[in-house]
DSSP file (Angstrom, degrees, kcal/mol; ACC not computed):
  #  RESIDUE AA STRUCTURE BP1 BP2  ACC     N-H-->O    O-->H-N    N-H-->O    O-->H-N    TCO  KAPPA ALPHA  PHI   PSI    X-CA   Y-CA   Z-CA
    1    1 A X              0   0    0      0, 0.0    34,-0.0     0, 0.0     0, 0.0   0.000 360.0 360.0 360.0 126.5   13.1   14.0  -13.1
    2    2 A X        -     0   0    0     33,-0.1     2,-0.3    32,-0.1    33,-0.2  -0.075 360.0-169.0 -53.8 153.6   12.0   12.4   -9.7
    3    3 A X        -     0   0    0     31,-0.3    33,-3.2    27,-0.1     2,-0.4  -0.915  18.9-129.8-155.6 132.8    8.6   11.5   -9.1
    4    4 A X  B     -a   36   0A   0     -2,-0.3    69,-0.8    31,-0.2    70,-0.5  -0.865  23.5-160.1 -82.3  88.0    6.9   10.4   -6.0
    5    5 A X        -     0   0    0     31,-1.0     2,-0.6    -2,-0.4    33,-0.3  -0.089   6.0-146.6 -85.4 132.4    5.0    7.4   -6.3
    6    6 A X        -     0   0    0     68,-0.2    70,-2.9    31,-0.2     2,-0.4  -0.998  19.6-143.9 -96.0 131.4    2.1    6.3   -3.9
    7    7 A X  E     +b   76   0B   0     31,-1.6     2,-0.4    -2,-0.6    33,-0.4  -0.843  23.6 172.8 -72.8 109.7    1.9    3.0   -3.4
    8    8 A X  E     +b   77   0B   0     68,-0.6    70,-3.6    -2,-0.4     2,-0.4  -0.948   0.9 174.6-145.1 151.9   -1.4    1.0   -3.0
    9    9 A X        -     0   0    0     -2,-0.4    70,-0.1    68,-0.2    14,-0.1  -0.982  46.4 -87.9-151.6 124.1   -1.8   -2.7   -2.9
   10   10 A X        +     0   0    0     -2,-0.4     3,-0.0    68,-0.4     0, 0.0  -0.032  50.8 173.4 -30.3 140.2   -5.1   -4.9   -2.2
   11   11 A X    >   +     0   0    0     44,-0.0     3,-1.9     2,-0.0    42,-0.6   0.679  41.1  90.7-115.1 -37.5   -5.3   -5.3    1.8
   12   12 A X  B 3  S+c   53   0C   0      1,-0.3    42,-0.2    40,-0.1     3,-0.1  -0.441 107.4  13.7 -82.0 141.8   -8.7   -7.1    3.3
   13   13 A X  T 3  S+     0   0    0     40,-1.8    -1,-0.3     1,-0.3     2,-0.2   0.207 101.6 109.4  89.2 -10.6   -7.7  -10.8    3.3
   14   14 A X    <   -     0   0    0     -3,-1.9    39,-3.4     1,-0.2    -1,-0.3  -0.687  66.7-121.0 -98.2 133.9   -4.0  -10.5    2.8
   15   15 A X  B  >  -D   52   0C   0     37,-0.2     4,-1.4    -2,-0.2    37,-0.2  -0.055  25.9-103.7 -34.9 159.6   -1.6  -11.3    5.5
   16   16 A X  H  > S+     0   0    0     35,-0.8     4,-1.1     1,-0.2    -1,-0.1   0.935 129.2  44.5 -52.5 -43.2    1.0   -8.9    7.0
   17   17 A X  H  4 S+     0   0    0      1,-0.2    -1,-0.2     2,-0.2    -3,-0.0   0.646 114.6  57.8-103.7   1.1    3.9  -10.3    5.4
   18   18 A X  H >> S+     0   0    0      3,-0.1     4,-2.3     2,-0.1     3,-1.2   0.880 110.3  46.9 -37.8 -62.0    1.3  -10.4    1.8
   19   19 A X  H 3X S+     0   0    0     -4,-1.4     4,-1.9     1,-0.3    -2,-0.2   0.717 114.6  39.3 -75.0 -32.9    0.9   -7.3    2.1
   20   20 A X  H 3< S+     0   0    0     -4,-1.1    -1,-0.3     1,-0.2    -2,-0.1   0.077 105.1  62.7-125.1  58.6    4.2   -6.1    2.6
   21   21 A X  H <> S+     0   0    0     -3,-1.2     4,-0.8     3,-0.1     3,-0.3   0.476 106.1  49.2-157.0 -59.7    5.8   -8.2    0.5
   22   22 A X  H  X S+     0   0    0     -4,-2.3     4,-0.7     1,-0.2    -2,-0.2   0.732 110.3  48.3 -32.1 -46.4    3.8   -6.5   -2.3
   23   23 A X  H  X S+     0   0    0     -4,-1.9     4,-2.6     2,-0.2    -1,-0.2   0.728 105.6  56.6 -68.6 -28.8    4.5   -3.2   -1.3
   24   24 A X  H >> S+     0   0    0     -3,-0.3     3,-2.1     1,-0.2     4,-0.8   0.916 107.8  54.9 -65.5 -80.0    8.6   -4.1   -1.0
   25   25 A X  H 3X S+     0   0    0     -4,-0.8     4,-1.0     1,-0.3    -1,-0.2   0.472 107.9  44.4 -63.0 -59.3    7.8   -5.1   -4.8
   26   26 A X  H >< S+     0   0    0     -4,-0.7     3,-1.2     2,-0.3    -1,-0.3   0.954 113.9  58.0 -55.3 -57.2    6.4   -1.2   -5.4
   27   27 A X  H <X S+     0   0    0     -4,-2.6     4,-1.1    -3,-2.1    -2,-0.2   0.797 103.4  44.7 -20.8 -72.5    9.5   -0.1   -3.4
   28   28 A X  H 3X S+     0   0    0     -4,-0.8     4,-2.5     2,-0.2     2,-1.7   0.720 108.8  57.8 -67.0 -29.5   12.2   -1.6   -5.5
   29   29 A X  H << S+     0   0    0     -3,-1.2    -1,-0.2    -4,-1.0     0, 0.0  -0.863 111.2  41.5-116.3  81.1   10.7   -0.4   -8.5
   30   30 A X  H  4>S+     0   0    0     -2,-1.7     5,-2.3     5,-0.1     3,-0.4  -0.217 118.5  45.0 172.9 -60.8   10.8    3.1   -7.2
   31   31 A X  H ><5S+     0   0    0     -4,-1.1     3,-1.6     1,-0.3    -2,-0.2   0.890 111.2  54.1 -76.3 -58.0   14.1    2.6   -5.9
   32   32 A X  T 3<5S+     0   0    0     -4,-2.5    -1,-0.3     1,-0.3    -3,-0.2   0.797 116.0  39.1 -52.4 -30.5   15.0    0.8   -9.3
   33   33 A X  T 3 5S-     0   0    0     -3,-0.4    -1,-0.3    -5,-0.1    -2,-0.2   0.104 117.4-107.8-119.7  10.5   13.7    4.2  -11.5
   34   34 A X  T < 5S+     0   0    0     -3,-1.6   -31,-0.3   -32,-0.1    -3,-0.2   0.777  74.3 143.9  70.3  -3.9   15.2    6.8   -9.0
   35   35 A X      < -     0   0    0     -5,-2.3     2,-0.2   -33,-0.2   -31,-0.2  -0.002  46.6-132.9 -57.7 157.4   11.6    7.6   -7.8
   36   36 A X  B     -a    4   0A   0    -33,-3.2   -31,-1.0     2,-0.0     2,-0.3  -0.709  32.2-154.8-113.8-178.1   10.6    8.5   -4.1
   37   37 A X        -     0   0    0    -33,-0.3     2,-0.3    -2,-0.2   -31,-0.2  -0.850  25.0-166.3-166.7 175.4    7.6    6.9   -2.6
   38   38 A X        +     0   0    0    -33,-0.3   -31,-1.6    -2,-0.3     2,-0.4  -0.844   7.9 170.7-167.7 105.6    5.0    6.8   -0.4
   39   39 A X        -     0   0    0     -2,-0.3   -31,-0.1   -33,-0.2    -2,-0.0  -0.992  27.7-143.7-160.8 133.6    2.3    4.0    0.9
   40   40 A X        +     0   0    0    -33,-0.4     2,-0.6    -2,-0.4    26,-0.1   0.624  54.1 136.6 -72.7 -19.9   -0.1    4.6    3.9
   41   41 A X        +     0   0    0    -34,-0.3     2,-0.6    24,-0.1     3,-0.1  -0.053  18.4 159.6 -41.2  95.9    0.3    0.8    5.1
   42   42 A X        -     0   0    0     -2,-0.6     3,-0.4     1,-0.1     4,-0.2  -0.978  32.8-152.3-133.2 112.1    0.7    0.5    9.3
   43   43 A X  S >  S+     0   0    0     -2,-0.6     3,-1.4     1,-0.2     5,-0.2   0.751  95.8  64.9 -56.9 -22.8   -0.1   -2.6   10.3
   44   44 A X  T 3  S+     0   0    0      1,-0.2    -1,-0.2     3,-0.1    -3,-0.0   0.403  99.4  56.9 -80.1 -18.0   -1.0   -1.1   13.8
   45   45 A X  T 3  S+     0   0    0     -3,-0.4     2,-0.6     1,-0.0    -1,-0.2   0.608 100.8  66.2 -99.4 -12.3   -3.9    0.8   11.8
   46   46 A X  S <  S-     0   0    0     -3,-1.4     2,-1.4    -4,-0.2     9,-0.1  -0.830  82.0-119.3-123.3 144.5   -5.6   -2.6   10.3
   47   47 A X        -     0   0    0     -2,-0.6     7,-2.1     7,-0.2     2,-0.3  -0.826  24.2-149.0-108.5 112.4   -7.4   -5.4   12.3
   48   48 A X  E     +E   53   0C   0     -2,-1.4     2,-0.4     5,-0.2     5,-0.2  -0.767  20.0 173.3 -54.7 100.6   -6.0   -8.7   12.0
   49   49 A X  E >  S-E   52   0C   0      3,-2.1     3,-1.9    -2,-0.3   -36,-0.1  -0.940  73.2  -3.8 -74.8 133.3   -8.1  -11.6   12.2
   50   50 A X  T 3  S-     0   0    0     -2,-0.4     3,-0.1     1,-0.3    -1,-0.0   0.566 130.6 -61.4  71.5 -13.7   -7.1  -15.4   11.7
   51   51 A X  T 3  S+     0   0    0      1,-0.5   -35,-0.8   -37,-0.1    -1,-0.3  -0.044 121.7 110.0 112.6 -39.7   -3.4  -13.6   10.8
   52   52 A X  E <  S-DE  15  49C   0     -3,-1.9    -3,-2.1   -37,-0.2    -1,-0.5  -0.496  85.8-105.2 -80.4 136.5   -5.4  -11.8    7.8
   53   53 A X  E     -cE  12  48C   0    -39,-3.4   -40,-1.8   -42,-0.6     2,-0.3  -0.459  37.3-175.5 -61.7 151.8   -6.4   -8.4    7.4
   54   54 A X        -     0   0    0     -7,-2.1     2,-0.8   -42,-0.2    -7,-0.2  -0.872  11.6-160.4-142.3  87.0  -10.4   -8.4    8.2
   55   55 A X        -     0   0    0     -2,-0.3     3,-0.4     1,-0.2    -9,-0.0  -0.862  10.1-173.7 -87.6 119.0  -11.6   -4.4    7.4
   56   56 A X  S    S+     0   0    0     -2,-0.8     2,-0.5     1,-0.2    -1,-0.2   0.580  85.0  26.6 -46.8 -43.9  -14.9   -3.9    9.2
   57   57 A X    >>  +     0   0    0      1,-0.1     4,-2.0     2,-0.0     3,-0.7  -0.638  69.6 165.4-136.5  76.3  -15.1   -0.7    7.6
   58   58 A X  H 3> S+     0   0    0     -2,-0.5     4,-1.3    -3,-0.4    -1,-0.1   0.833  80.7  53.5 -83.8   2.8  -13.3   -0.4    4.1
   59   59 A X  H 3> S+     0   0    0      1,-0.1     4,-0.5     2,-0.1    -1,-0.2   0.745 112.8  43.5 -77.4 -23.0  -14.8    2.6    2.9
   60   60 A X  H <> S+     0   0    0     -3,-0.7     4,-1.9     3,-0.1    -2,-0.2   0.735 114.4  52.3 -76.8 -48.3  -13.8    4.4    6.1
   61   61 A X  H  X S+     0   0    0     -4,-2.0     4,-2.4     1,-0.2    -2,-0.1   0.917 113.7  43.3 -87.4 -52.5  -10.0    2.6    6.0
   62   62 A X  H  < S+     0   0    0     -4,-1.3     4,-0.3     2,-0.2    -1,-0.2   0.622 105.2  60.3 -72.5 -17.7   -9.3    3.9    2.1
   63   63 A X  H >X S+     0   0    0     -4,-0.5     4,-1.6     2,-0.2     3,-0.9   0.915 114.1  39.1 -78.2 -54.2  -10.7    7.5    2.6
   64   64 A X  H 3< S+     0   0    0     -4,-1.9    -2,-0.2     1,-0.2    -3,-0.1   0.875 115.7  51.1 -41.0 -44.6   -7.9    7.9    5.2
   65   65 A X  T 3< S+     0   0    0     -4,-2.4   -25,-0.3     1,-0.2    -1,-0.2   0.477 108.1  49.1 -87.4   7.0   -5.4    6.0    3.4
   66   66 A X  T X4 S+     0   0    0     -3,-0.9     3,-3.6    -4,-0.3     4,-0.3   0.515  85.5  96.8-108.5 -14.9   -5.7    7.9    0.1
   67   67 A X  T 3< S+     0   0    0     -4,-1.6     3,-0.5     1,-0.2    -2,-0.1   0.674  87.9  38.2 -19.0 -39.3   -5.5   11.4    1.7
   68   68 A X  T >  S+     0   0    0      1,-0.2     3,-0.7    -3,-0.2    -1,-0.2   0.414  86.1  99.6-111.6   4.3   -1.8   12.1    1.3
   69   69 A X  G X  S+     0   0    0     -3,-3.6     3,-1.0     1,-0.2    -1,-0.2   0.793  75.6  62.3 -64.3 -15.1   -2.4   10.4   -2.2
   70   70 A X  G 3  S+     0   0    0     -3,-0.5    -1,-0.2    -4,-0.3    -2,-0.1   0.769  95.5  70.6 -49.3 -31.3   -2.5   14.8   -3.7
   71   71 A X  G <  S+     0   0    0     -3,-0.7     2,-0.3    -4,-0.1    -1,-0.2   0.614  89.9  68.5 -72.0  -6.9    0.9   14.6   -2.4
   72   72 A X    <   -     0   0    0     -3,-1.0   -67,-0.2     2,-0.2   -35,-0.0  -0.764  68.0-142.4 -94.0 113.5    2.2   12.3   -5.2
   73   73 A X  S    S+     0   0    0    -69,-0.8     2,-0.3    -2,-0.3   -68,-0.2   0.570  89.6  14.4 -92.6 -27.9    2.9   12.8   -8.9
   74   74 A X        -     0   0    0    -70,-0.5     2,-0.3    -5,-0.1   -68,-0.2  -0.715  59.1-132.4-107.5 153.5    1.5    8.9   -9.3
   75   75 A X        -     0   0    0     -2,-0.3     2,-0.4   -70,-0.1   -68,-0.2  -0.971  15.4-156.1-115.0 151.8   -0.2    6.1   -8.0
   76   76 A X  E     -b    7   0B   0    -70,-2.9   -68,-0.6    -2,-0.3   -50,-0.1  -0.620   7.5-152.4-132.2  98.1    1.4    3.1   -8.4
   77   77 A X  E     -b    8   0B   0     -2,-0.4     2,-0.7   -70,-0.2   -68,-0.2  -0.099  22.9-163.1 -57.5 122.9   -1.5    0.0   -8.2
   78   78 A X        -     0   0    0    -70,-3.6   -68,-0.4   -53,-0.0     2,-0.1  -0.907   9.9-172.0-118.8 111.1    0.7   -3.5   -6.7
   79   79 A X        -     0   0    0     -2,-0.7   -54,-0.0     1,-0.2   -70,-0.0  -0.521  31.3 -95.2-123.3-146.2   -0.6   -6.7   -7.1
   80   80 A X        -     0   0    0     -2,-0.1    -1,-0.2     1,-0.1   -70,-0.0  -0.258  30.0-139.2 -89.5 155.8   -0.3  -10.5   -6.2
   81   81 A X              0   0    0      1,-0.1    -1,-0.1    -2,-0.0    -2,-0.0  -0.107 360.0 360.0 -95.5  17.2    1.7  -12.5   -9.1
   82   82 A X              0   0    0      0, 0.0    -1,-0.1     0, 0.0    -3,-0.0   0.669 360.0 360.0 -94.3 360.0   -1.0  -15.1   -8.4
């Protein structure tokens, strides 16, 4: 049976290529299991400082980006191997 996964992976403090380098990680595993998938991440949506995400308002940032999470049979939490 297919499942649609959302993807959601720590952001404030992480680079771009952190960040989506975590999510690729969610990806393949999706990919791996036959899944579809889902992750709200647009770099074009977060302010960058220093190279690093810097959210000014992360209660604001996550209510938007969990919206389409009803859409989803999952979530699937990605983090750092550090």
């Amino acid at each position: 049976m297919i499942k649609r996964w959302y993807l959601s992976t720590p952001m404030n403090g992480k680079t771009e290529k952190e960040i989506q380098a975590a999510l690729q990680r969610g990806v393949n595993w999706c990919i791996k299991n036959n899944d579809e998938f889902y992750y709200p991440y647009n770099p074009n949506n977060a302010e960058f400082v220093n190279g690093k995400v810097a959210d000014p308002s992360p209660i604001k940032m996550l209510s938007k980006a969990i919206a389409p999470m009803d859409l989803c049979d999952g979530v699937l939490y990605v983090g750092s191997y550090e």
